[in-house]
C-alpha positions in Angstrom: 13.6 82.9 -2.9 11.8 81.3 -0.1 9.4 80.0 -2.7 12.3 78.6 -4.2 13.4 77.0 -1.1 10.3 75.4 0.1 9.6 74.0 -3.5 13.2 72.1 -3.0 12.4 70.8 0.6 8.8 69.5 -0.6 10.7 67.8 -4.3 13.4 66.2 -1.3 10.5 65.1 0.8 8.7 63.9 -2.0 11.7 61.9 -3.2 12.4 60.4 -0.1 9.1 58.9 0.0 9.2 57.2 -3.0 12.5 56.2 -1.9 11.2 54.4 1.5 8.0 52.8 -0.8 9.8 51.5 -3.7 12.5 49.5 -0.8 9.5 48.7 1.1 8.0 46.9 -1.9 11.2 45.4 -3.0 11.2 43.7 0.7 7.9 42.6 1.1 8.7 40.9 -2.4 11.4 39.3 -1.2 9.5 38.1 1.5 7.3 36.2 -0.9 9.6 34.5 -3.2 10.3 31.1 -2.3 14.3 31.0 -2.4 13.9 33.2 0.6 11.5 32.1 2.7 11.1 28.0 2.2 13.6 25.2 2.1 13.6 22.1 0.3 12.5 19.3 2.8 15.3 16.6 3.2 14.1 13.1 3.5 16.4 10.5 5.4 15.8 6.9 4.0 17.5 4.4 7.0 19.2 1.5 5.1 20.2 -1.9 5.9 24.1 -1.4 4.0 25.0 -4.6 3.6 21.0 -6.3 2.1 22.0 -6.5 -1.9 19.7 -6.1 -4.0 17.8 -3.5 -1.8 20.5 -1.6 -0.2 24.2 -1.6 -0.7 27.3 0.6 -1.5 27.8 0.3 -5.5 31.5 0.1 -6.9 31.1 4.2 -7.0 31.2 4.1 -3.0 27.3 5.5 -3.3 24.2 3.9 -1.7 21.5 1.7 -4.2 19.5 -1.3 -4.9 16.1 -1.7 -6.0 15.0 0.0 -2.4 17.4 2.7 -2.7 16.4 3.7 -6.3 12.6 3.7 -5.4 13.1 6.2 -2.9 15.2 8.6 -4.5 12.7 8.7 -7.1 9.6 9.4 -4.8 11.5 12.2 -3.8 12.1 13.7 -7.1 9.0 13.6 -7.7 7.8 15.1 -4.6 10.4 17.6 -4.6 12.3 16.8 -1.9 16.5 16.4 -1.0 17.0 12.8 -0.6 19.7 11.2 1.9 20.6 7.6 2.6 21.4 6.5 6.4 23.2 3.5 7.3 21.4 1.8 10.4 23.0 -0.2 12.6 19.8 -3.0 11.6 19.7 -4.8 15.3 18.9 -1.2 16.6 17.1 0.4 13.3 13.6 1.1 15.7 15.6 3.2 17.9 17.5 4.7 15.8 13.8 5.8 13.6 12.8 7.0 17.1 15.9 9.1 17.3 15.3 11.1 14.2 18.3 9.7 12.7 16.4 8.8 9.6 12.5 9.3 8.6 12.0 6.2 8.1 13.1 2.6 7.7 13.1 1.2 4.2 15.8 -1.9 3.4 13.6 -4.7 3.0 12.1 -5.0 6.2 9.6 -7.3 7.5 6.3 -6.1 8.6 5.8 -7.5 12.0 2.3 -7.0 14.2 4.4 -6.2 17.0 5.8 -3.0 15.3 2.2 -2.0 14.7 1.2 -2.9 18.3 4.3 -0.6 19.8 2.7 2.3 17.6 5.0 2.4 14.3 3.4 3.5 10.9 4.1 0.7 8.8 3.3 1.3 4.6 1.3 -0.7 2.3 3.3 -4.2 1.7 5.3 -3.8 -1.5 7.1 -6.8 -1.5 6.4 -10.9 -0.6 9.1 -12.8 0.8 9.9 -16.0 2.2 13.1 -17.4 4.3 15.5 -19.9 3.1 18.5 -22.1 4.4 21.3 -21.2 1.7 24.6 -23.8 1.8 27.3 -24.6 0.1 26.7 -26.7 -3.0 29.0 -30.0 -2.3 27.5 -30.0 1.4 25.2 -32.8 0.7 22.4 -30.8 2.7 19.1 -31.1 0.7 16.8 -30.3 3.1 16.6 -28.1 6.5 16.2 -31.9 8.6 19.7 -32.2 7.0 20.7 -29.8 9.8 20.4 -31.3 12.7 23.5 -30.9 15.0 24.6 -28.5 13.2 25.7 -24.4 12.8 23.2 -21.8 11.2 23.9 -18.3 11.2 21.2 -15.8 10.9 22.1 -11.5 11.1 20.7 -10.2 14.2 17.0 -8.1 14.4 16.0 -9.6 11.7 12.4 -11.3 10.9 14.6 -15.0 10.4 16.3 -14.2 13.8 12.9 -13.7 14.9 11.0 -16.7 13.0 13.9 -19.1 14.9 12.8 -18.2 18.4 9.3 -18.1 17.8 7.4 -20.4 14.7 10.4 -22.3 13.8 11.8 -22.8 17.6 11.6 -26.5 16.9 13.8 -26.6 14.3 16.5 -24.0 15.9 16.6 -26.4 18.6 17.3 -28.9 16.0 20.7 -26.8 15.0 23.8 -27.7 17.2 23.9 -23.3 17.3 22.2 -20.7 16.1 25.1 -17.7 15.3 23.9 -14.5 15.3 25.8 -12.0 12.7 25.3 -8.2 12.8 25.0 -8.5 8.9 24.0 -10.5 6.3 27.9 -10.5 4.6 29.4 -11.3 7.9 26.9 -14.6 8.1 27.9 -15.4 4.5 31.8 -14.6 5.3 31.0 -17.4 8.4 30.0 -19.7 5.5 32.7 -19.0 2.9 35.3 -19.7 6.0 33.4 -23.2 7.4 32.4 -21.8 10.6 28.6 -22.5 10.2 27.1 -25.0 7.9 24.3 -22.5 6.6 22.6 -20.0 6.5 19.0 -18.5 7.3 18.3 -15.6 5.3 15.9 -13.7 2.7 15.0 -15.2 -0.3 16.3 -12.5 -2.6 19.6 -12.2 -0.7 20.2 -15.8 -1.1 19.3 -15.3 -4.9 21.4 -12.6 -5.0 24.4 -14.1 -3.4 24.5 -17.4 -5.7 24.4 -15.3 -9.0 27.5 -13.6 -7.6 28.9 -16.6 -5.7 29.6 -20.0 -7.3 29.8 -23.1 -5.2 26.8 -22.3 -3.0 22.6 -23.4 -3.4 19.6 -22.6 -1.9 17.7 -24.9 -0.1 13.8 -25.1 -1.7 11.4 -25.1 1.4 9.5 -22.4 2.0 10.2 -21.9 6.0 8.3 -18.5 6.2 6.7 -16.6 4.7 6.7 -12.4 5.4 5.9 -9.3 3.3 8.6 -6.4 3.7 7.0 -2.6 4.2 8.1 1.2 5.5 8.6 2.1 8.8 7.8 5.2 9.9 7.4 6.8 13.7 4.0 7.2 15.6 2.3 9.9 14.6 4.2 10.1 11.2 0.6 8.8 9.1 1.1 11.5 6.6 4.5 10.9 5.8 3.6 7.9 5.1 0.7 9.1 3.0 3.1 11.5 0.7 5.5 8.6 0.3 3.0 6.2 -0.7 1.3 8.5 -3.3 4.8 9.2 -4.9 5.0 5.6 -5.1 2.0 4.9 -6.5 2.8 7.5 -9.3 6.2 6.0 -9.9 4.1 2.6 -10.6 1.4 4.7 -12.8 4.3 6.2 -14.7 6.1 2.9 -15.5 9.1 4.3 -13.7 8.4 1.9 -10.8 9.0 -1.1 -13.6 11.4 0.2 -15.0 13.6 0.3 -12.0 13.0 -2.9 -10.9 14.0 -4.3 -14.3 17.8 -3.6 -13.5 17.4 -6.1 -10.3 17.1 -9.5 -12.3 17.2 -11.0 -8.7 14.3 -9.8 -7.8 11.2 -11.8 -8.6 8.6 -9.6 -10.2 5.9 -11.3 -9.2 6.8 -11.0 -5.5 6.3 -7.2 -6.0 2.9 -6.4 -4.4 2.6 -2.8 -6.4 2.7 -4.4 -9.5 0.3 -6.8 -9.3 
C-alpha cells in the first residue's frame, strides 16, 4: 500500500511538471509571435486641405490628390497604417515639430532656410513655377498689367514668400498684397471682385481653370521652385524609408500610374520620372 501511494504522489508530481512546461512553452511562444509583441507603425502625412490636385477632401469626404495617393501607397508597401493630417499651412513647421504629423507633404516648396533651421527635406519630386491667374474678360495680359492693383496670395507659402523677397519690386507694384489662409479663400476673393488676381502654383491655377470657366492664367514664369518632404531634425531615416518606398512605387510603374489620374499635373514637371 505505501508503494501504492508513493507511485501516485510521484505520477501527480510528474504530471504537474509537464503541466508547468508545456504552459511555459505556450508563453514564451506567445512571446514571439508578432500579433503580440509588435504594432503596425502609423505614419501621419501633414496636408495642405484645400491644394487640389495634391491634397483635398474628395466628394466621399476622404483625403486625396496625386500627393495623397503617393503616400498611402509608400506605406502599403512598407507595411505601415497610414493617416492624413490637416495642417493649418501658415503654421505647418510647428505643427511637424509638434508631432502632429511625421512629416509635411502637400506640395511644398523646398526653401534653403528650412534646411538651414535643421529640417530633413526629401529628394525634389516635383518642378514648379508661380503664376498670376485672373479672370478671363479682365484685360490683364501680363503681371505689369497689375499695377495699382489687389493680388491675393495664401499665407506661408513660397509665392507669399517670393513677394517679399525676389519679386519685392513688383509687390510694391500691387495697390495690396491680401494674404489668404488658403488657396480656395484667395480664389473665393476673386470669384467675389475683391482682388484682381491671384499669385499661386502653377498646377493649382491649372487645376482651378479646368474646373472654373471664365478665368486664365497669366504665361510668365515669375518663379521658379521645386516642391519636396519635410521631415524633423534628426528624422534622416525616415526620410530614407520613404524615399525607397517611393523609388519602388516608380520602379513598379505604380508611381505612373497614379499620376495618370491627375491630367493637371504636368508629367514632365515630375522629377522621379524623368
Amino acid at each position: 500500500m505505501k508503494m501504492k501511494k508513493i507511485l501516485a504522489v510521484m505520477l501527480a508530481m510528474l504530471m504537474l511538471v509537464t503541466c508547468f512546461a508545456a504552459c511555459g512553452k505556450k508563453q514564451d511562444a506567445d512571446a514571439d509571435s508578432p500579433s503580440k509583441t509588435e504594432t503596425k507603425k502609423k505614419f501621419v502625412m501633414g496636408v495642405d486641405p484645400e491644394y487640389p490636385p495634391f491634397s483635398y477632401l474628395g466628394d466621399d469626404g476622404k483625403y486625396t490628390g496625386f500627393d495623397v495617393e503617393i503616400c498611402r501607397a509608400a506605406c502599403e508597401y512598407l507595411g505601415w497604417d497610414f493617416e492624413v493630417f490637416a495642417v493649418n499651412w501658415d503654421n505647418k513647421l510647428i505643427q511637424l515639430d509638434s508631432k502632429e504629423c511625421d512629416c509635411v507633404w502637400s506640395g511644398m516648396t523646398i526653401l534653403p532656410s528650412m534646411k538651414e533651421a535643421g529640417y530633413i527635406i526629401s529628394k525634389p519630386y516635383f518642378d514648379n513655377k508661380q503664376v498670376l491667374l485672373v479672370k478671363e474678360n479682365s484685360g490683364f495680359n501680363a503681371s505689369k498689367d497689375l499695377a495699382g492693383k489687389d493680388v491675393a496670395v495664401q499665407s506661408g507659402t513660397s509665392g507669399e514668400h517670393l513677394l517679399q523677397e525676389d519679386l519685392k519690386s513688383l509687390a510694391d507694384s500691387f495697390k495690396n498684397v491680401v494674404a489668404c489662409d488658403s488657396f480656395l479663400k484667395c480664389f473665393t476673393e476673386l470669384e467675389g471682385n475683391a482682388v484682381d488676381a491671384v499669385f499661386v502654383d502653377e498646377p493649382v491655377a491649372v487645376s482651378y481653370v479646368a474646373k472654373n470657366s471664365g478665368y486664365k492664367i497669366i504665361d510668365e514664369n515669375l518663379g521658379a521652385e521645386q516642391y519636396g518632404i519635410a521631415f524633423r531634425s534628426g528624422d534622416q531615416e525616415l526620410c530614407n524609408e520613404i524615399e525607397k518606398a517611393v523609388a519602388h512605387l516608380v520602379e513598379s510603374g505604380k508611381y505612373a500610374e497614379i499620376a495618370e489620374k491627375y491630367p493637371d499635373i504636368n508629367k514632365d514637371n515630375l522629377t522621379f520620372l524623368k
